[in-house]
C-alpha positions, 0 to 999 in steps of 0.5 A, a space after each residue: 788282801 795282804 793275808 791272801 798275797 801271803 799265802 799265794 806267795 807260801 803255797 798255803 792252799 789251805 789258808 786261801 781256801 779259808 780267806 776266800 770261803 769267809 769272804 764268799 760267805 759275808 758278800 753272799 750274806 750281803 747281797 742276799 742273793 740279788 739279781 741284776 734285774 732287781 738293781 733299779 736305782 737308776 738315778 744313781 748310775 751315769 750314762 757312759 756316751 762313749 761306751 754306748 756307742 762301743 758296744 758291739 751291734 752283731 751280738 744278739 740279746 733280748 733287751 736293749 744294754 745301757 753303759 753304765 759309767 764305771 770307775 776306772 783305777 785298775 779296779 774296773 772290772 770288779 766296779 763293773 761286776 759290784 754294780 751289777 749285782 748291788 748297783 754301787 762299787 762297794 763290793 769290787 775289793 771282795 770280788 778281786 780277791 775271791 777271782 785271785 783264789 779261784 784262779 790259783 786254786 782251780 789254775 788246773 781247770 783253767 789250763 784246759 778252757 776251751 778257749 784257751 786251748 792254742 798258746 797264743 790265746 793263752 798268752 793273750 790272757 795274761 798280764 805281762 808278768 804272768 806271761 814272761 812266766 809262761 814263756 820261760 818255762 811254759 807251764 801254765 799252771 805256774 803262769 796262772 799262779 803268777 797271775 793270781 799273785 799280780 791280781 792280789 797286789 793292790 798297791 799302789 794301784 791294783 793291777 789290770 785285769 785280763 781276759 783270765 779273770 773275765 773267764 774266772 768271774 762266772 765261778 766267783 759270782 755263780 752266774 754267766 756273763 757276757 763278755 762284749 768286745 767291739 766289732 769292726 776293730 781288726 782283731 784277729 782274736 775278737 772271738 775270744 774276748 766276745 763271747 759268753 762265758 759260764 761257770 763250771 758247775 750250774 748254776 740258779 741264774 741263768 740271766 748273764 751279767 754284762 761287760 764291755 771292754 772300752 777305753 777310758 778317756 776319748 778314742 785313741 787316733 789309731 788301732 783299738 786297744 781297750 783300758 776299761 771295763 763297763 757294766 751294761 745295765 738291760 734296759 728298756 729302748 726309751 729309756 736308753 734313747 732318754 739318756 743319749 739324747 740328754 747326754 747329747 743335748 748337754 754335750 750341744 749345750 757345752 760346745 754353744 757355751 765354748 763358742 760364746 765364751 772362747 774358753 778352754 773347752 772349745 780348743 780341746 774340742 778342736 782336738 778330736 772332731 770326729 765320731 765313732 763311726 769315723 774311727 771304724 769307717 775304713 780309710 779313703 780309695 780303698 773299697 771294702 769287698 764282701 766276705 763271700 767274694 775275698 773267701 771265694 777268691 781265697 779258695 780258687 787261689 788255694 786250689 791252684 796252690 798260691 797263696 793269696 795277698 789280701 792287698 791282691 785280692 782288694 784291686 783284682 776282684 770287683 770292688 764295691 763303693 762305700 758312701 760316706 754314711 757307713 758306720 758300724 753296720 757295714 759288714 765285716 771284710 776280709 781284712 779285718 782277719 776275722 769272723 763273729 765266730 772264728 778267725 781265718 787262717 793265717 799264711 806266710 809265705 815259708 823262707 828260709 833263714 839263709 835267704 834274710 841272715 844278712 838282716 842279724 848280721 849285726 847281732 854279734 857286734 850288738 852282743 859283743 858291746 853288751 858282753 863289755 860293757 861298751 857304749 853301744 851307741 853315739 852322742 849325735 853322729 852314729 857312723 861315730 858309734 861304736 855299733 857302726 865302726 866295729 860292722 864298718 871292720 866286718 865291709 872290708 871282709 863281706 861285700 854284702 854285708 857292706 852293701 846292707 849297711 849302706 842302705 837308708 831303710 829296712 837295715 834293722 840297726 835302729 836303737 829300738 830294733 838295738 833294745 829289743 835285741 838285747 832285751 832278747 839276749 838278757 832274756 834267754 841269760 835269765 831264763 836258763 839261769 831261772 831253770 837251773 835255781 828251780 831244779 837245784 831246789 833251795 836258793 837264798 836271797 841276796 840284796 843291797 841298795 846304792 844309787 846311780 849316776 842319775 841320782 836315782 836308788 837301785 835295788 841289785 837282787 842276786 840268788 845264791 844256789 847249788 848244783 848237783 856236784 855241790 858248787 856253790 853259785 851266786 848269780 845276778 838276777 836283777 837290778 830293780 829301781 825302787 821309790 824308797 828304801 823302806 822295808 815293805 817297798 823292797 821286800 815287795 820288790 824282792 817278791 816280784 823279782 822271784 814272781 818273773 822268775 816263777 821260783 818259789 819263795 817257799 824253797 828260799 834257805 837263806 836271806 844275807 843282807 847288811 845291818 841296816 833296820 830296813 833290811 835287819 829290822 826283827 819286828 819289820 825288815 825285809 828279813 822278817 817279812 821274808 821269814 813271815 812267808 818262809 820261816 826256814 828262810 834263816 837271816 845272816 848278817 853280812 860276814 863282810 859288814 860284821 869284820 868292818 864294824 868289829 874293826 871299827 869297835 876296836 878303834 874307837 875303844 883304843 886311844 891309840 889306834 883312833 889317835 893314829 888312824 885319824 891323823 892318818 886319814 887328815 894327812 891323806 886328805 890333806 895330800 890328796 886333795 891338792 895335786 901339787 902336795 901329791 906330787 911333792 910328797 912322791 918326789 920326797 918319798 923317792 928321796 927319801 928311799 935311798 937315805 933308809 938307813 941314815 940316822 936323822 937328828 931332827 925328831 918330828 914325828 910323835 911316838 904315839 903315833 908311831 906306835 899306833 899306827 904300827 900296831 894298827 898295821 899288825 892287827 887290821 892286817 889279819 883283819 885285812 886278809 880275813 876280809 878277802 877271803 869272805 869275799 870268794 863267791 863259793 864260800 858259804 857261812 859255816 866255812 867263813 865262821 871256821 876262817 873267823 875263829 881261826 883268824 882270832 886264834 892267830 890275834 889271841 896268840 900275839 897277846 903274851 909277852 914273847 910276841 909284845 917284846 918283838 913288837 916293841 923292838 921292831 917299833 923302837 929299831 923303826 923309830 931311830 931310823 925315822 925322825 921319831 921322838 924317844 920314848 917317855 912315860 906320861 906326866 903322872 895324873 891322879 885321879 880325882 878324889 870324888 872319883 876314888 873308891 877306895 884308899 890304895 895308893 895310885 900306881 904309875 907304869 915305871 917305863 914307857 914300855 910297860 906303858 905301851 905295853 897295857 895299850 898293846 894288850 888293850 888294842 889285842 883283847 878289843 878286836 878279840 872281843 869284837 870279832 867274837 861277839 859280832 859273828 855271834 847271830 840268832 839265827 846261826 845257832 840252827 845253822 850250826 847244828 845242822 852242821 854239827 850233825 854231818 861232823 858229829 857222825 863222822 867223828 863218832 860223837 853223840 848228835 841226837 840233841 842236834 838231829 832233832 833240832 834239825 829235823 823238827 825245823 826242816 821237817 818238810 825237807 828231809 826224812 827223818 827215818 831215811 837221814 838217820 839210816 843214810 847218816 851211819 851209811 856216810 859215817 860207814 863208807 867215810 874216808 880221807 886222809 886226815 884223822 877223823 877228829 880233826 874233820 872239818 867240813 871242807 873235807 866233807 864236801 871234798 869226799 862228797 863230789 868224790 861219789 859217783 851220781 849213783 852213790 849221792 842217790 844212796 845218800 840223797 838225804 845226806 847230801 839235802 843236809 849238806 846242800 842246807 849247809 852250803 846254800 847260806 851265803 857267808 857275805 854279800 859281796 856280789 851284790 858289791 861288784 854289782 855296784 861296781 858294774 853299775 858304775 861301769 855301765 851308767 856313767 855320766 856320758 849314759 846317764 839317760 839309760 832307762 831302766 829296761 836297757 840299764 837291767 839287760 846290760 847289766 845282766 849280759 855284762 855280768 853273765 859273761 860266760 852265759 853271753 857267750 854262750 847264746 845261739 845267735 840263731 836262737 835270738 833271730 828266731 826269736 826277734 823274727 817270730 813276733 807276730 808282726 814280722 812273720 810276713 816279712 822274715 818267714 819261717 826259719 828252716 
């Protein structure tokens, strides 16, 4: 199923036609062709009562069906299809995954099913990922490919089957099959869900497998939902009329013992008394009308041009009584909204939006907390929240508005109308963010771990993409809470991000993550199981990162620096710690400001250290500043190398004696100002005799300064060696050479060595013949005012967003290279600041957040300018088009 997964995720229509054909072959092999009515193990299959009573008595069929008990763990479906065709569940893995491929490989086919024609049956279909896909982007096709991909995730429980797989099933087992939903439910779209469905090509047996929607468990106190799938085995009458009498005769047996023994089973029967019959059996004083006299009604209403009410209809026509013996054979009415073949029509009333825009007026403030990252609601009064007293400023200038807001119902400033607002905002942000990344082609993953507030682990996603005018953008997509922090749980994770996304994984460039094995790991981090998926997808250890464990390096290799960088960190610990030490040292050191130049002849302060935090100060603050520029958003990993060797450049010049006596008189000029001791050479220490190798005399410096000066030169070459070697990664030598094919062309050198390398490896994104006619295009129509030899890529980029949009067209292969240089992320700081709104956000006060509300602000507090951005009548629109509330908000004009 894992290999499946894959292959779904990559786009590898070959691969999954493999898998699922050897599958096919095998359970053919297996079940030799076997019918349902040669299943005759009886003994071993389980009267299911409560589903016997569901199925549905307006369908007609030649026998008599039993339910069968079916196990319900997210499988049931194909447990229900294994035990018709072989009588055991053995086979309901093999079935799962033969449905996801069908789906994926024939989703055109599916599209155009003529019972998924309108939208809405279509949505109907899906499971929620799957329709969130639909709906962002509506392309079917897409959505059905989400759907195949949810179907193969197993673990760690398989994914609920929908009325899609129902339909596709036919195709998989090469047979009809009946599916039966129960009457009498109310639902308007019961026509779809009961009916026969078969496959697209004939097929031998034309005796349909049955299978019922139910509930697993006991019948729920309100509306019908079904949770189950269940096989209908055909049967004699006897023998179902045999099994409902033992499962009734045992069931009495039960209820005797309860009542004996006063135990556990008799409360919980207490629980639920009634039958089938008094769920569906229509409420008290309210008298059930025939069709034929509502639909006559409907009609003479219709042609007088009013639109009639249902509620009307039942206490204006002549009603008829219903004894207490109705069960599921009263007929259907009007009010059920449906017909055994189709529903009727829907009609509301038209409103226009100016007539209820009182009701979103409170929208803007809703959007304005969620922009700042404000508290929305209060702990026990909400006239104290925030949401209350910024629409109490706006009573002073709309009397309406103040009169709406003082009413006791229908004011839609719930927390629940709150959230579904906001989910709506966040929404619309992540689904124009999702259309951009998918029209800019390539995109790289960046993602970090941390912990919240609640003390439970978080997962930030963002995505880095580039536009058309080669601006680099790094977005978050989601915060995601995850179990555990291991690698196939967030990979995992990632994956269904990018699935609510419908973005490929497949035009994935670039991974950046820290250097943690979960996330780095060669044999099976996240970046390898993304790259199993999507090889270009090139792995960058975080820039970020790599300068802090250089400078750490440093430290711990030097005796000097580590010396004064931990008796630093004791003394701030030590002050900060304690406020009344705080405080007296900032009394001190203002004292201590005005008295800079009086020499001090109380010597308290070691020269070691002194020294070592001098040059601590000279070398980290390179290293400081190197750090805040990784840090830009638009930077990408090829210009944060260029900025890193320069940064060593500029280290490797301070290592000669002209820079080191500077250093040392600066040191030497500081330390008679301050209470510094004076500079003197060590005690001379041999080395151990067993520890020589050879019979030269020892040598000792002859001044403190040559001393410190070997220190000096130590401290220089270690964070040198360091930078170097950590900014050294495998998978940059790709990187680099498709950068060093654009500044190779420019400059007049030789890159076939280069151009090959980056051909082969990104064979599916460029053309080979087309780049190198459009690479001496570019080297042609070049210009810029530095000296070719000294071209860097900044200039590139610079003269490319120059060109008009008909030039890139010219070269749409160059800028694909530049695009593939860009699209590497140089550190992953976004993810950092994502921490730091996290913080923001949940804090100890809102620590109860859940984890929909916590993604939704985040995302509308990060995108500030997309928040602004919003149509505020979009949003009611589409708060007012749920299908429940169209009869009281209308249509929008």
């Amino acid at each position: 199923m894992d290999n499946l997964k894959n292959a779904i995720a990559s786009n590898n229509r070959q691969l999954i036609w493999q898998i699922s054909t050897n599958v096919a072959s095998s359970l053919r092999l297996t079940l030799q062709l076997r019918d349902i009515s040669t299943v005759e193990e009886a003994g071993s299959f389980s009267f299911d009562e409560l589903s016997q009573i569901l199925i549905p008595d307006d369908v007609v069929v030649d026998t008599s069906l039993i339910a069968i008990k079916t196990t319900g763990n997210g499988n049931c479906l194909y447990n229900a299809t294994s035990l018709g065709l072989a009588g055991n569940e053995t086979y309901a893995e093999n079935l799962r995954l033969l449905c996801a491929a069908e789906i994926f490989l024939n989703a055109q086919a599916y599209t155009s099913h003529e019972a998924l024609i309108t939208d809405d049956n279509f949505g109907m279909c899906l499971s929620a990922n799957a329709e969130r896909a639909f709906t962002t982007n509506q392309d079917r096709v897409k959505a059905l490919e989400c759907e195949a991909l949810n179907t193969c995730t197993i673990s760690p429980r398989p994914t609920w089957s929908n009325l899609i797989h129902l339909i596709a099933l036919p195709n998989v087992i090469h047979r009809p099959v009946y599916s039966m939903y129960p009457s009498n439910t109310g639902f308007p779209y019961r026509h779809v869900f009961n009916r026969l469905y078969t496959p697209f090509e004939e097929c031998n047996s034309a005796k349909p497998l049955y299978i019922l929607w139910s509930v697993d468990g006991a019948l729920p106190h309100e509306n019908f939902t079904p949770n189950h799938f269940v096989f209908l085995k055909e049967g004699s009458q006897n023998s179902q009329t045999e099994n409902h009498t033992a499962c009734t005769t045992d069931h009495e047996e039960t209820l005797t013992a309860s009542h004996k023994h006063g135990d556990n089973t008799r409360r919980k029967d207490k629980t639920r008394r009634s039958t089938i019959d008094d769920f569906f059996r229509p409420k008290k004083n309210k008298p059930v009308i025939e069709d034929e006299q509502i639909q006559a009604a409907v009609d003479l209403s219709s042609n007088a041009g009013i639109i009639p009410d249902t509620q009307q209809c039942d206490s204006t026509i002549i009603s008829t009584k219903v004894s207490s013996t109705d069960n599921l054979k009263t007929p259907l009415s009007l009010s059920s909204f449906e017909t055994p073949h189709q529903p009727k029509e829907f009609k509301f009333r038209k409103r226009a939006f100016g007539k209820d825009k009182i009701r979103f007026s409170s929208v803007p403030a809703t959007m304005f907390l969620a922009r700042q990252g404000l508290p929305i609601r209060g702990a026990d009064n909400d006239k104290d929240s925030n949401f209350y007293q910024l629409n109490n400023l706006r009573c002073q200038e709309d009397p309406k508005f103040k009169e709406w807001l003082q009413r006791k119902t229908d004011r839609y400033t719930s927390p629940e109308i709150q959230n579904e607002i906001i989910s709506i905002m966040s929404d619309q942000v992540v689904r124009s963010l999702a259309t951009e990344i998918r029209q800019s082609n390539f995109f790289a993953i960046l993602a970090d771990e941390t912990t919240d507030i609640s003390n439970r682990q978080q997962l930030v996603v963002c995505l880095r993409w580039i536009d058309d005018h080669l601006q680099a953008h790094e977005d978050l997509i989601d915060l995601y809470k995850v179990d555990n922090t291991q690698a196939a749980t967030i990979a995992e994770s990632i994956k269904d991000v990018l699935v609510g996304l419908n973005v490929n994984i497949g035009n994935c460039r670039g991974q950046t993550y820290d250097g943690a094995s979960a996330m780095a790991g060669r044999k099976s981090g996240v970046q390898q199981r993304i790259k199993e998926i999507e090889p270009k997808a090139l792995y960058n250890h975080c820039h970020g990162h790599l300068l802090n464990l250089a400078c750490a390096d440093n430290i711990k290799k030097n005796e000097s620096l580590s010396s004064a960088m931990d008796t630093a960190y004791e003394i701030t610990k030590l002050v900060k710690k304690s406020p009344n030490r705080d405080t007296h040292l900032e009394k001190n050191c203002k004292d201590a400001a005005t008295d800079l130049d009086r020499p001090n002849s109380k010597k308290s302060i070691n020269l070691k250290f002194f020294f070592g935090s001098s040059l601590a100060e000279v070398l980290l603050r390179n290293a400081d500043n190197l750090s805040k520029t990784l840090q830009c958003k638009d930077l990408s990993a090829a210009e944060s190398k260029s900025i890193a060797q320069k940064t060593v450049q500029t280290l490797k010049s301070l290592r000669d004696d002209e820079c080191f006596n500077l250093f040392w008189e600066n040191v030497i000029m500081k330390s008679r100002r301050k209470s510094v001791e004076e500079p003197v050479l060590p005690r001379k220490r041999r080395m151990p005799s067993r520890l020589e190798t050879g019979t030269a005399t020892a040598e000792f410096h002859s001044t403190p300064k040559d001393f410190y000066r070997q220190k000096y030169y130590q401290a220089v070459d270690h964070i040198v060696q360091a930078i170097t070697d950590r900014f050294e990664q495998e998978d940059f030598t790709i990187y680099l050479n498709t950068e060093q094919v654009l500044l190779k062309c420019i400059k007049g050198v030789d890159f076939s060595d280069e151009f090959k390398i980056v051909c082969q490896f990104y064979k599916e994104d460029l053309h080979e013949a087309n780049l190198q006619c459009q690479l001496r295009l570019f080297a042609t129509i070049f210009e810029s005012a530095t000296p070719r030899e000294d071209i860097v890529l900044a200039n590139i980029i610079t003269f490319i967003r120059g060109l008009t949009q008909r030039e890139r067209v010219l070269l749409s292969e160059v800028v694909t290279v530049l695009k593939l240089v860009l699209v590497l992320p140089a550190t992953n700081a976004t993810s950092e600041r994502s921490f730091s709104t996290l913080r923001h956000i949940k804090t100890y006060l809102r620590s109860t957040m859940k984890q929909d509300r916590l993604n939704d602000l985040m995302v509308l507090h990060v995108h500030k300018t997309r928040t602004d951005n919003l149509d505020l009548k979009s949003i009611a629109e589409e708060f007012a088009f749920k299908e429940y509330r169209k009869n009281i908000f209308g249509k929008f004009q």
